[in-house]
MILOLUM-336470 format. One record per residue (C-alpha): z, x, y; residue number from 1. Coordinates in Angstrom, 2 decimals. Layout:
<rs>
      c3      c1      c2  nr
       Z       X       Y NUM
...
</rs>
This chain:
<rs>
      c3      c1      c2  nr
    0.00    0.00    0.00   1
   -1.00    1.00    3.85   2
    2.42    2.22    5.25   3
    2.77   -0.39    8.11   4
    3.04    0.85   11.57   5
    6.60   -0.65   12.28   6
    8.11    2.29    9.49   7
   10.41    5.10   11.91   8
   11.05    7.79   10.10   9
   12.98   11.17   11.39  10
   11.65   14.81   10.35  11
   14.54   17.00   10.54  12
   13.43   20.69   11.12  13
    9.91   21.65   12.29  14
    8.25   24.52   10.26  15
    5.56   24.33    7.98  16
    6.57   21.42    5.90  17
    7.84   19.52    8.75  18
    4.67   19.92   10.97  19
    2.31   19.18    8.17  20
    4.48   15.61    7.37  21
    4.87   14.41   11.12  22
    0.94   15.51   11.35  23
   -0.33   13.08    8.27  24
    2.09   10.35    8.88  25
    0.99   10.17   12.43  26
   -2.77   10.32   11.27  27
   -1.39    7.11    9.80  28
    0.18    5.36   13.29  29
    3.98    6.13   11.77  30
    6.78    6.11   14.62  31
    7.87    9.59   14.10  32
   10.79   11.43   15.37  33
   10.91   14.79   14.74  34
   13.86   17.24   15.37  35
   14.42   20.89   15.77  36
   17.07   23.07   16.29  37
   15.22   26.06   18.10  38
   13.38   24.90   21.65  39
    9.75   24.61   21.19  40
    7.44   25.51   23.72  41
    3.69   25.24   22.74  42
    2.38   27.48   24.93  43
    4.91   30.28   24.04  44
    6.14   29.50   20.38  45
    4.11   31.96   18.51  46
    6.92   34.51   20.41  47
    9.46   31.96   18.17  48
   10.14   33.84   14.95  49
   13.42   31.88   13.44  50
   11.34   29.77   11.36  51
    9.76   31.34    7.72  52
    6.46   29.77    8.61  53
    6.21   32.24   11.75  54
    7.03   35.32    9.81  55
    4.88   34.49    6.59  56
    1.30   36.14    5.63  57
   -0.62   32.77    5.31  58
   -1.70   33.49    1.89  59
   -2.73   30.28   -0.80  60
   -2.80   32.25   -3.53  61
   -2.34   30.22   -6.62  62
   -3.27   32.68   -9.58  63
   -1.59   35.82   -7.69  64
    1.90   33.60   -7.21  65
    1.86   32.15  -10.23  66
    2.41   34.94  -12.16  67
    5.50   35.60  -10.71  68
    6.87   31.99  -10.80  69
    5.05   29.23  -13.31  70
    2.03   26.70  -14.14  71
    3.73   24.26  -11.87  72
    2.97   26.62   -8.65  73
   -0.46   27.25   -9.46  74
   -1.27   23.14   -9.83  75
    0.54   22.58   -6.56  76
   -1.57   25.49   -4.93  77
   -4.94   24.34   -6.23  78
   -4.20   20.91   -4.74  79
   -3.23   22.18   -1.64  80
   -6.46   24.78   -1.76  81
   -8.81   21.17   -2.42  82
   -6.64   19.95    1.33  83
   -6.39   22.67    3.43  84
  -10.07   22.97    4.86  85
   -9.58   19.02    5.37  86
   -6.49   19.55    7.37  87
   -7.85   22.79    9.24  88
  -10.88   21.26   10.04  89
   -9.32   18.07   11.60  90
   -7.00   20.43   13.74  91
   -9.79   22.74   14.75  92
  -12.18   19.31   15.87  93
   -9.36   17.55   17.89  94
   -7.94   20.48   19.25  95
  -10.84   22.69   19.94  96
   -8.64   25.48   18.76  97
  -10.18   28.00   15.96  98
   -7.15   28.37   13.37  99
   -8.73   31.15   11.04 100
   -9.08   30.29    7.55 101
  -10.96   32.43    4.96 102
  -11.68   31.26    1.90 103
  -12.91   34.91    0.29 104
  -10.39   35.41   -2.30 105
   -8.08   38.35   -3.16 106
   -8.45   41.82   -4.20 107
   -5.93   43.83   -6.29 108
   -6.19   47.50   -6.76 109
   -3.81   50.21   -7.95 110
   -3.61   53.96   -7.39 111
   -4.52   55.70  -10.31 112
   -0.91   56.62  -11.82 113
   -0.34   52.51  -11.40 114
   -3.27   51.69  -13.36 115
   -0.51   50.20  -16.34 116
    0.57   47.94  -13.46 117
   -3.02   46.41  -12.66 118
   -3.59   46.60  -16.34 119
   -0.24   44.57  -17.20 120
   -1.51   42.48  -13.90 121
   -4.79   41.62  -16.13 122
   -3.59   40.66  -18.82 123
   -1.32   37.77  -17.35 124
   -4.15   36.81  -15.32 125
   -6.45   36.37  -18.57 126
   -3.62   34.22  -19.73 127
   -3.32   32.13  -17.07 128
   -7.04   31.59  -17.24 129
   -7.33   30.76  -21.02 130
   -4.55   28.00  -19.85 131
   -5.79   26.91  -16.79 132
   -9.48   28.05  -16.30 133
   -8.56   30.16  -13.68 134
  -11.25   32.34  -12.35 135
  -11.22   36.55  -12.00 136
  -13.39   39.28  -12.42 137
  -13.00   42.96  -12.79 138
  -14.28   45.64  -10.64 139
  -14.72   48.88  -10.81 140
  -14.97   51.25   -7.87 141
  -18.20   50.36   -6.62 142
  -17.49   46.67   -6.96 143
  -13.80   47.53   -4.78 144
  -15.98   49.27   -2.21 145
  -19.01   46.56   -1.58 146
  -16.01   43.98   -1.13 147
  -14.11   46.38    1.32 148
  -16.08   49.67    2.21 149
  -12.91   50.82    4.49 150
  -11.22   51.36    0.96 151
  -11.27   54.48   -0.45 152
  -12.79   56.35   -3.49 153
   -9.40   56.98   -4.98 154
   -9.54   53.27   -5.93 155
  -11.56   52.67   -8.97 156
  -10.35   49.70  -10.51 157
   -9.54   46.43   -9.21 158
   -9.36   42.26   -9.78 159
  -11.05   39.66   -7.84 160
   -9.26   36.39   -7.70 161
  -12.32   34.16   -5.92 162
  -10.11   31.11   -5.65 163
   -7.93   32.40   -3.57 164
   -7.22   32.13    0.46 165
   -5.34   32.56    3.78 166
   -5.13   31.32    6.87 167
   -3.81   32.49   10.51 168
   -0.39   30.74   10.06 169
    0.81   31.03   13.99 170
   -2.13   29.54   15.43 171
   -2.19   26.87   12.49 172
    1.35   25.99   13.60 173
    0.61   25.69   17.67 174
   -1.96   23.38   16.51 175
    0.20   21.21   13.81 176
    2.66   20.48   16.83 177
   -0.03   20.40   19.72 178
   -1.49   17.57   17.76 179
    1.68   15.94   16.46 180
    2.37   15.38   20.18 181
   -1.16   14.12   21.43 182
   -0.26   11.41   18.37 183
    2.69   10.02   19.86 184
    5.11   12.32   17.99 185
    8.45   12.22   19.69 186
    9.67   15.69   20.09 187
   13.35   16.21   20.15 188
   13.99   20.49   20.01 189
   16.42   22.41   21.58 190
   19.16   20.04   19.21 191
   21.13   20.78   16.11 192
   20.96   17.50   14.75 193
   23.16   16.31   11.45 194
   22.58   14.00    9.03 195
   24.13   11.30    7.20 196
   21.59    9.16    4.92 197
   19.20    7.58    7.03 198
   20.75    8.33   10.23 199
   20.69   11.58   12.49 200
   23.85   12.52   14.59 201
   22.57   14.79   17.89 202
   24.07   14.98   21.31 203
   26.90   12.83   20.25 204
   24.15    9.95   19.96 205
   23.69    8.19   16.55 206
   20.05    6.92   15.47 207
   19.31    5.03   12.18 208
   15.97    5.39   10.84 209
   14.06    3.86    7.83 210
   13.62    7.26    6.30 211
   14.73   10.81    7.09 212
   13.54   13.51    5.89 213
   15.37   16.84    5.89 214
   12.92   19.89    5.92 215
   15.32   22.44    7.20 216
   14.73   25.16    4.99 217
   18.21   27.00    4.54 218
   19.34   25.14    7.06 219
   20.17   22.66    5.06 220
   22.78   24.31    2.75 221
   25.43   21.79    3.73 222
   23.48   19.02    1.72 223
   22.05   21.04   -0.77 224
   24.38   23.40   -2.42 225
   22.49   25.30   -4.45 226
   19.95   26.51   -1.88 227
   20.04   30.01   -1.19 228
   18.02   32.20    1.01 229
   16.01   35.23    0.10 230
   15.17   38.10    2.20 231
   12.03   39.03    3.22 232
   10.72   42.16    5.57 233
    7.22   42.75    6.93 234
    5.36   44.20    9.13 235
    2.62   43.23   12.08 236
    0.11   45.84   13.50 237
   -2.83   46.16   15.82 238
   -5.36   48.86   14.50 239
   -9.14   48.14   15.51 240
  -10.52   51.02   13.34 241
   -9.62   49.03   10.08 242
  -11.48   46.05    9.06 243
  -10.59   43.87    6.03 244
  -11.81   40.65    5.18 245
   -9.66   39.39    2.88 246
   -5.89   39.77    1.53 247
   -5.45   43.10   -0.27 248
   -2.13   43.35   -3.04 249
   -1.50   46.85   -4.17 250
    0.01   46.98   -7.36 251
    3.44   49.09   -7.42 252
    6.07   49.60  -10.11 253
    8.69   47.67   -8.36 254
    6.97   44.67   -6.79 255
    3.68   43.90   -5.45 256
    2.18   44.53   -1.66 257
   -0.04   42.54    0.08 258
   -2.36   43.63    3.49 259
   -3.27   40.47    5.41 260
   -5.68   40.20    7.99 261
   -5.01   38.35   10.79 262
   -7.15   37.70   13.90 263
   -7.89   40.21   16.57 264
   -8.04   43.28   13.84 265
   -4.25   42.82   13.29 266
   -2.87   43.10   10.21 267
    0.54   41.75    8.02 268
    1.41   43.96    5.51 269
    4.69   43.30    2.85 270
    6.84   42.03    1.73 271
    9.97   42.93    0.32 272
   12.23   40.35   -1.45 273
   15.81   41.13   -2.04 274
   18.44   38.61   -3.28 275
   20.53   38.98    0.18 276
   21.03   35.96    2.82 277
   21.12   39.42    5.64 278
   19.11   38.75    8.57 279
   19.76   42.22   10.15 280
   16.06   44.24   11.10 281
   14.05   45.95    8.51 282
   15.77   48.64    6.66 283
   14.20   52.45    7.08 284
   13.47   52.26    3.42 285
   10.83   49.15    3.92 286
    9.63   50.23    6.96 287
    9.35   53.95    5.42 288
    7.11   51.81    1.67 289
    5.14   49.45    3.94 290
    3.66   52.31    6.33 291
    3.17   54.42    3.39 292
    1.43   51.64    1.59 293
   -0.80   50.94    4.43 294
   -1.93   54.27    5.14 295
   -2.99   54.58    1.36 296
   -4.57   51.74    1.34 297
   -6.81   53.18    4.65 298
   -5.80   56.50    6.34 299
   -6.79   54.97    9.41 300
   -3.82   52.80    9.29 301
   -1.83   56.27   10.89 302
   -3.03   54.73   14.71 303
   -2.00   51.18   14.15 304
    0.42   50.49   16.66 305
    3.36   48.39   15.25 306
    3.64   44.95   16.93 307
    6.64   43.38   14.96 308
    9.35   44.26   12.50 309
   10.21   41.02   10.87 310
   12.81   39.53    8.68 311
   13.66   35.43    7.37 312
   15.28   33.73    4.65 313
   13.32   32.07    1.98 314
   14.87   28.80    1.19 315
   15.26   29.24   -2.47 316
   16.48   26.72   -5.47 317
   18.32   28.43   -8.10 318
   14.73   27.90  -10.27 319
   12.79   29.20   -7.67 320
   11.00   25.88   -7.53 321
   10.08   23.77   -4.93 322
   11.99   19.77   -4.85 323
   12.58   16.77   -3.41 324
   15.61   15.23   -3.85 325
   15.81   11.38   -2.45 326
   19.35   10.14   -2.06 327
   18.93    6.49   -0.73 328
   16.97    6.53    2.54 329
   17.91   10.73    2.75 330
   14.72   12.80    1.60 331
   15.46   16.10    1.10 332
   12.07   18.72    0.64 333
   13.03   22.09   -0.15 334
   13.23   25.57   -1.98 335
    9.43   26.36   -1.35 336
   10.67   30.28   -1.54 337
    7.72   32.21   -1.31 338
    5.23   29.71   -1.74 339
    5.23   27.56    1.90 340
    1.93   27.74    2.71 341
    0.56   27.48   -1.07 342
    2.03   24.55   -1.73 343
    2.73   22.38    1.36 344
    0.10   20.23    1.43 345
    0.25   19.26   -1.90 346
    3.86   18.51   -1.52 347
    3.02   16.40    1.47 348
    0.49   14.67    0.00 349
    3.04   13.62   -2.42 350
    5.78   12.52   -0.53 351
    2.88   10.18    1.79 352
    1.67    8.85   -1.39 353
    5.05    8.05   -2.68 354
    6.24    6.27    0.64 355
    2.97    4.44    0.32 356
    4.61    3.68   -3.48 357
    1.97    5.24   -5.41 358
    2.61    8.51   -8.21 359
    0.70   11.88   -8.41 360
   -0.23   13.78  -10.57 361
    2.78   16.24   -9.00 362
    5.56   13.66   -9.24 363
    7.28   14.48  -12.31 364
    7.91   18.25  -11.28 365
    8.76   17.75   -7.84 366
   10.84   14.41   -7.57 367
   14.20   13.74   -8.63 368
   17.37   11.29   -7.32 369
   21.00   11.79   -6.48 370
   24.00    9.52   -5.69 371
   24.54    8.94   -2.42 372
   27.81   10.42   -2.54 373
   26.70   14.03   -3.42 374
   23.68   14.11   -0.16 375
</rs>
């Protein structure tokens, strides 16, 4: 059923998941309210780094995340790969804005004393395939180089994951909320709001709602318990003499890097992801892996001028998994860890289609219910 146009409904925290909601459901003439603790200014906010979705790479990688979390991530992130030109293109036309997404796939390489990582890389990507039908094909070194001539010789093996994507996250969320306003969103920022089932306490007011939903990444501990956040470092540069064209993961013997290109011939290379809730700066140690990383990758990475040294907390569930919990007219969406950009439009989808009281095919793995007592 059409939601009608007499439903108000409160978003509680505006990053990626809360944009992308208050964006559909006003594409739908919803009465939205939507709350956020940090002040937004849309002319400044890509300077406005507390939020994950700020400091994140933009990459909708389905096959590359999967193999370090499950089946369930990849099915989410194929949806969400089917809706993102959809949603950028709808953005880009009524905004006349030119949010960068590439749709070019990934490349993984190794150094030649990882080559048992890459290999050990392959063969969970040929499983996921035989399960899924994913898509990759292996390169050697003149393969690597017609992809990316700024890499080097010293890299003669790699993996091309075709399916894969990424998109320049800051400008995608100026436009989200640039939009969300022109639709009659009302904007209340600047406001640590609580809340208590379907109503939101802020500025010792109390509003009642039909439906609020709580996207407040780890800022919503209080009414989910087991959330935890999960630190992650990277780094931002400037260097014009490198040019990339698509996401590049380096394979490593204790985790995986990724170089990002971002408009402008910048670059976001990390990340590191250590079980720690610390939101002090980058640690010499990163900072001393991710420069070393990048100037292996290209030597001309030595000039790049360092724009940003970031840090955030992943909201994480204790499976790593991404939920939503609904607790009478409280709607909880949460614990998308890593995987925010891979997986929020298929999550949103979701939670539209089950307001509208139809199932997908995602329901099973991503809803769940709790007495009203525990929210």
């Amino acid at each position: 059923m059409p939601l009608s146009s007499s439903l108000n409904i409160a978003i509680v925290g505006a990053g990626l998941v809360g944009r992308l909601l208050a964006y559909q459901l006003s594409q739908l003439n919803v009465k939205i309210s939507l709350f956020e603790a940090n002040p937004l200014n849309i002319h400044t906010e890509a300077n406005q780094l507390d939020a994950a979705a700020f400091t994140a790479a933009g990459m909708i990688a389905p096959i590359s995340e999967a193999l370090e979390a499950d089946l369930h991530s990849y099915y989410l992130g194929k949806t969400s790969l089917a809706l993102w030109p959809k949603i950028v293109s709808e953005l880009n036309l009524a905004n006349a804005t030119g949010i960068n997404y590439q749709h070019s796939g990934s490349l993984i390489i190794c150094h030649p004393q990882d080559r048992a990582e890459l290999q050990h890389f392959s063969r969970q990507v040929q499983k996921l395939a035989t399960a899924t039908g994913a898509v990759f094909t292996a390169l050697n070194g003149d393969d690597i180089r017609q992809l990316e001539p700024g890499l080097p010789n010293s890299f003669e093996q790699g993996i091309l994951l075709p399916e894969e994507a990424h998109i320049d996250n800051r400008a995608l969320m100026s436009s989200l909320l640039q939009q969300c306003l022109r639709k009659g969103v009302k904007l209340i920022d600047n406001t640590i709001a609580d809340i208590d089932n379907n109503q939101v306490h802020y500025q010792n007011q109390r509003h009642s709602y039909d439906w609020v939903f709580d996207c407040r990444g780890i800022g919503a501990k209080k009414h989910r318990t087991e959330l935890r956040g999960v630190r992650g470092e990277l780094l931002r540069v400037h260097c014009p003499d490198v040019n990339f064209n698509r996401p590049i993961r380096l394979m490593h013997p204790r985790y995986q890097l990724y170089l990002v290109p971002k408009p402008g011939r910048q670059y976001v290379i990390g990340a590191t992801q250590i079980e720690s809730e610390d939101r002090s700066p980058m640690t010499v140690q990163s900072m001393l892996e991710l420069c070393s990383a990048m100037y292996s990758i290209n030597p001309a990475f030595a000039e790049a001028r360092i724009l940003e040294q970031n840090t955030n907390l992943r909201p994480a569930l204790n499976d790593n998994r991404a939920s939503v919990l609904i607790c009478d007219r409280h709607v909880s969406i949460n614990g998308l860890f890593r995987h925010g950009y891979l997986i929020a439009p298929a999550i949103v989808q979701s939670v539209i289609r089950w307001l509208e009281g139809q199932q997908c095919q995602h329901h099973k793995i991503l809803f769940s219910t709790a007495e009203q007592s525990s929210a």
